[in-house]
C-alpha positions as CSV (number, residue, x, y, z in Angstrom):
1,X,-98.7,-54.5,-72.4
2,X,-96.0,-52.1,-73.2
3,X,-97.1,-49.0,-71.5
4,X,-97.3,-51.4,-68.5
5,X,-94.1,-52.6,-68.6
6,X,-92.7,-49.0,-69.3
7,X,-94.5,-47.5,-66.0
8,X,-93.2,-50.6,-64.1
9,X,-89.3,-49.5,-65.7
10,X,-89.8,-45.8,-64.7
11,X,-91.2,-46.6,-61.2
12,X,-88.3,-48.8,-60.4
13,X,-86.0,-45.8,-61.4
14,X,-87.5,-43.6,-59.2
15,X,-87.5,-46.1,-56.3
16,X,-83.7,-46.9,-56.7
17,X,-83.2,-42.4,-56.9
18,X,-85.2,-42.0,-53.9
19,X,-83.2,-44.8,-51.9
20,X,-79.8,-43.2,-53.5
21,X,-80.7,-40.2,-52.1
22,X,-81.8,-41.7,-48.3
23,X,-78.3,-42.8,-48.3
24,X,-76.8,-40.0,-49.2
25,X,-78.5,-38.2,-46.8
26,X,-78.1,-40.6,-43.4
27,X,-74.4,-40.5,-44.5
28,X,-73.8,-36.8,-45.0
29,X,-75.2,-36.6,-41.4
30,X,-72.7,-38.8,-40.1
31,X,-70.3,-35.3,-40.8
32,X,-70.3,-33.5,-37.6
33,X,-70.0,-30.0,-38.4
34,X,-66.2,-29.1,-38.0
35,X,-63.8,-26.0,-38.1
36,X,-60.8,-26.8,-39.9
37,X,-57.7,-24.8,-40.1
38,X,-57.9,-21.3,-39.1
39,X,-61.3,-19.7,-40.5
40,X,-62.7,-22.2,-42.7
41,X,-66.1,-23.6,-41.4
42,X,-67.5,-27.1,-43.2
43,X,-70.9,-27.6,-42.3
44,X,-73.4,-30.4,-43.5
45,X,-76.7,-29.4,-44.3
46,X,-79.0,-31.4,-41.6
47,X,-83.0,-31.5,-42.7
48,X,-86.2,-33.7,-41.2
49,X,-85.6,-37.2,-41.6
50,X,-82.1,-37.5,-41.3
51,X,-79.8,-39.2,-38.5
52,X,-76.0,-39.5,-37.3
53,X,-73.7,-37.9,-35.2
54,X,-73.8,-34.4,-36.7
55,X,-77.4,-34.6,-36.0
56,X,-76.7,-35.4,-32.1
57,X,-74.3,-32.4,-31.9
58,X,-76.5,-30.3,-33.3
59,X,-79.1,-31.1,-30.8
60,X,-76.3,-30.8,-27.7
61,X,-75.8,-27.2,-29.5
62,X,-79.6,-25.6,-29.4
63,X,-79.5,-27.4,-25.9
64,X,-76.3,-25.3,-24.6
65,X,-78.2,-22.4,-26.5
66,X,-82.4,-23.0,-24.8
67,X,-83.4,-24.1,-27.8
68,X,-83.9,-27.5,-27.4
69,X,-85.4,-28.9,-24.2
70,X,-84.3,-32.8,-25.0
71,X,-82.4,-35.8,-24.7
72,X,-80.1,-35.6,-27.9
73,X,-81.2,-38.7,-30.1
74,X,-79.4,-38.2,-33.2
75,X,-82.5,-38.0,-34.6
76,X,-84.0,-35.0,-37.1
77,X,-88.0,-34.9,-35.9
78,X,-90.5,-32.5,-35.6
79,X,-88.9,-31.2,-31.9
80,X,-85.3,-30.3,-33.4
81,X,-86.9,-29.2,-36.9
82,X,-88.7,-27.0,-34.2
83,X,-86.0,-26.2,-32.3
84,X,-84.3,-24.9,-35.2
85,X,-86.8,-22.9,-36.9
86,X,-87.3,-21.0,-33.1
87,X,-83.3,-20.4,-33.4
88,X,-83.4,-19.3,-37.0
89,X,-86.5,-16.4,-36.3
90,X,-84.4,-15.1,-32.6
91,X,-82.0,-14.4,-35.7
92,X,-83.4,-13.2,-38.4
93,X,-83.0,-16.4,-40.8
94,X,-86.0,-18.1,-42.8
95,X,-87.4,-20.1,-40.5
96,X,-87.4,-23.3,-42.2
97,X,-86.5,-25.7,-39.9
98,X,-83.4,-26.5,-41.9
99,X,-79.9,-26.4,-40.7
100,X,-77.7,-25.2,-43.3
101,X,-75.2,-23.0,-43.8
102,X,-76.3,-19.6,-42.6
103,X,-78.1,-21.5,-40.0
104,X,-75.2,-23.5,-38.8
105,X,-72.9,-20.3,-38.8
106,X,-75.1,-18.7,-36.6
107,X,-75.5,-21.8,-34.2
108,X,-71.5,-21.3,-34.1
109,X,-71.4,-17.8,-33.6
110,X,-74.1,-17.7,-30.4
111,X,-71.7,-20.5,-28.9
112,X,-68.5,-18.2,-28.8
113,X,-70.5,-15.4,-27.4
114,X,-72.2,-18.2,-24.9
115,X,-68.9,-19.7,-24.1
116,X,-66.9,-16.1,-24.0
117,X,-69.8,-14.7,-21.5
118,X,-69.7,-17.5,-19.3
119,X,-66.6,-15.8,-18.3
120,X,-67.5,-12.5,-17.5
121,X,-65.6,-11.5,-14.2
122,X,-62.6,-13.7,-14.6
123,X,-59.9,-12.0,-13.6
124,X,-57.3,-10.2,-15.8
125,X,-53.6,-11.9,-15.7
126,X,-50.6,-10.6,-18.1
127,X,-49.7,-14.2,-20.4
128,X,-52.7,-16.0,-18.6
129,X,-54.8,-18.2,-20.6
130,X,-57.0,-20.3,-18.9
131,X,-60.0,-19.8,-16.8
132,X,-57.9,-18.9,-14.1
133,X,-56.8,-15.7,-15.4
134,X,-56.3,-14.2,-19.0
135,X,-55.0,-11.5,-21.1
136,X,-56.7,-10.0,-24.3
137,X,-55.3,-12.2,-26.7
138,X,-55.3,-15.4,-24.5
139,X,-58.9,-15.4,-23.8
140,X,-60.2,-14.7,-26.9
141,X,-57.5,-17.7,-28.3
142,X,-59.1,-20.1,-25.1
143,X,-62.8,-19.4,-26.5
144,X,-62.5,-19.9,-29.7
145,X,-60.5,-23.3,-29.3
146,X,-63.2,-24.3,-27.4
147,X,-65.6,-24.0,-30.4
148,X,-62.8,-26.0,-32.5
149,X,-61.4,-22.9,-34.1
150,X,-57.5,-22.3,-34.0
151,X,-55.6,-19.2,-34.5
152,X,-52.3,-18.0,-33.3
153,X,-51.9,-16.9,-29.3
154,X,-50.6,-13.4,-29.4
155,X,-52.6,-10.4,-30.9
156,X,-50.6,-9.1,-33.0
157,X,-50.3,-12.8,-35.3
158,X,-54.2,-12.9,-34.3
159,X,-54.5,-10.0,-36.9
160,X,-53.3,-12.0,-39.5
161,X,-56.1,-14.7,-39.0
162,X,-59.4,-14.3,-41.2
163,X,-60.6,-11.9,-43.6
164,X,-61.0,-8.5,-42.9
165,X,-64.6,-6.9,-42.2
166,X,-65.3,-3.3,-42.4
167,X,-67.3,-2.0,-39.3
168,X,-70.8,-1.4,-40.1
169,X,-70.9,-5.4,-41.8
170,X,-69.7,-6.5,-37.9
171,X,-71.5,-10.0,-36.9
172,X,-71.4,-11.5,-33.7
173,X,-67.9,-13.5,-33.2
174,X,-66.0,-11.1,-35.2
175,X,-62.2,-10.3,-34.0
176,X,-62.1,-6.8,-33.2
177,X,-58.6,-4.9,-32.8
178,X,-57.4,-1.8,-30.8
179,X,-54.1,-0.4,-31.0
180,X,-53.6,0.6,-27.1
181,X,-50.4,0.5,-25.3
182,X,-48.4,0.2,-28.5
183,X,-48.6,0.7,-32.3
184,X,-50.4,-2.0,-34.2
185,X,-52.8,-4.7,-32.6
186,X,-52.2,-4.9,-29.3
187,X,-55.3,-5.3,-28.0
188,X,-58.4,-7.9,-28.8
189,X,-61.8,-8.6,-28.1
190,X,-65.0,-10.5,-29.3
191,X,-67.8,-8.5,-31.1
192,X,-71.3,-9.4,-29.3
193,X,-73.8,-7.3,-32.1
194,X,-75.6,-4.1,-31.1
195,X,-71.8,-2.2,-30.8
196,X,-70.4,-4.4,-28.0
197,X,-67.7,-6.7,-27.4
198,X,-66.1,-8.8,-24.7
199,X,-62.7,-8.4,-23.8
200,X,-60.2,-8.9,-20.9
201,X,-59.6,-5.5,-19.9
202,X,-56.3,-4.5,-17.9
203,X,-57.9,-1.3,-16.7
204,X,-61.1,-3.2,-15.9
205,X,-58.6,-5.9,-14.1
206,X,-61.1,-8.9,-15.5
207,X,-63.4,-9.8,-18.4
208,X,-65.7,-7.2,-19.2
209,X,-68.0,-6.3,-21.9
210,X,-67.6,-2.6,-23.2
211,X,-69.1,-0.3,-26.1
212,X,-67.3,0.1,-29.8
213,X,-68.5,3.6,-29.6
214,X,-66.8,4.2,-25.8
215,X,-64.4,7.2,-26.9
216,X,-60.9,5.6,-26.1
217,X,-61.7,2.2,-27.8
218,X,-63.4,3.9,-30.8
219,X,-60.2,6.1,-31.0
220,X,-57.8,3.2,-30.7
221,X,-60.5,0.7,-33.4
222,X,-57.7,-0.2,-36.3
223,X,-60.2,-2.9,-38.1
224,X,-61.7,-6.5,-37.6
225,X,-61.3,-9.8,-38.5
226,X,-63.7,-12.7,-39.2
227,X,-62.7,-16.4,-39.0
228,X,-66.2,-17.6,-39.0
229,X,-67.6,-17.5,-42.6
């Protein structure tokens, strides 16, 4: 009779964990993933089973990206644990199916360089800094806001944002820096991987995408910045 009664104790506690845990879970994922300040990531970790809005945005996010070929539902199942797990081996990740950290970085990283490409062949324009037209510092400041990250508007203030990254650790949405037409930063673009980086170019007269190793940008490199953990 006691041994019953002591299972029936210890099976209620473990049915009262697991439901603790349920919650914590669906209410973690209503966290969207956000930015805040100037190169501070949060992210939640999103797994199989779990649902909210930070679950819908991450969908929306491998969609942008090809990875998911859905309606967003807000929903972890198989097709975004899928999803994820395709995104994580294109990247060299464990391919878990689990969005966390590392995972979520990436996800963040692929969407500057998406968002920054998308406007290859704008047209280069002193102070501009909007699709219309931009300078160095204004387009890399346009793409980046559009992926919820904010740093100052000129270059030189620009190179005061993050922490600093030595070049052979580069990753893709690093801040790279050129001194050019002046002493100090005065020149900006967005690392790519593989020794590239998009930048609007005044020579080039629009947004281009140029080599790290080119001689006059490799001459002019003075460091990099990262303001995506």
């Amino acid at each position: 009779m006691k041994k019953t009664v002591i299972k029936s104790i210890i099976l209620s506690i473990l049915l009262i964990s697991a439901m603790n845990m349920v919650l914590t879970d669906t209410a973690l994922a209503e966290t969207a993933p956000s930015v805040t300040g100037t190169n501070t990531a949060v992210f939640t970790v999103l797994r199989y089973g779990m649902r909210g809005t930070a679950v819908t945005a991450l969908q929306n996010e491998l969609k942008t990206l090809g990875y998911f070929n859905y309606t967003a539902t807000g929903y972890y199942g198989v097709l975004t644990r899928n999803a994820v797990a395709a995104f994580q081996r294109d990247n060299s990740l464990i391919p878990d199916g689990i969005a966390g950290n590392a995972t979520q970085r990436e996800i963040l990283a692929e969407k500057i360089i998406h968002k920054a490409k998308s406007y290859l062949g704008v047209p280069y324009v002193w102070g501009g800094v909007s699709p219309g037209g931009f300078d160095c510092s204004g387009f890399v400041h346009y793409v980046l806001l559009k992926n919820n990250i904010i740093i100052p508007r000129v270059s030189d203030q620009q190179y005061k944002s993050g922490t600093w990254v030595g070049r052979n650790f580069l990753k893709q949405g690093d801040l790279v820096f050129f001194s050019t037409y002046k002493p100090g930063p005065s020149h900006i673009g967005i690392y790519l991987g593989g020794g590239q980086f998009i930048h609007a170019s005044s020579v080039a007269g629009k947004i281009v995408i140029s080599s790290l190793n080119n001689s006059y940008y490799s001459s002019r490199y003075i460091g990099a910045k990262r303001v995506i953990p």
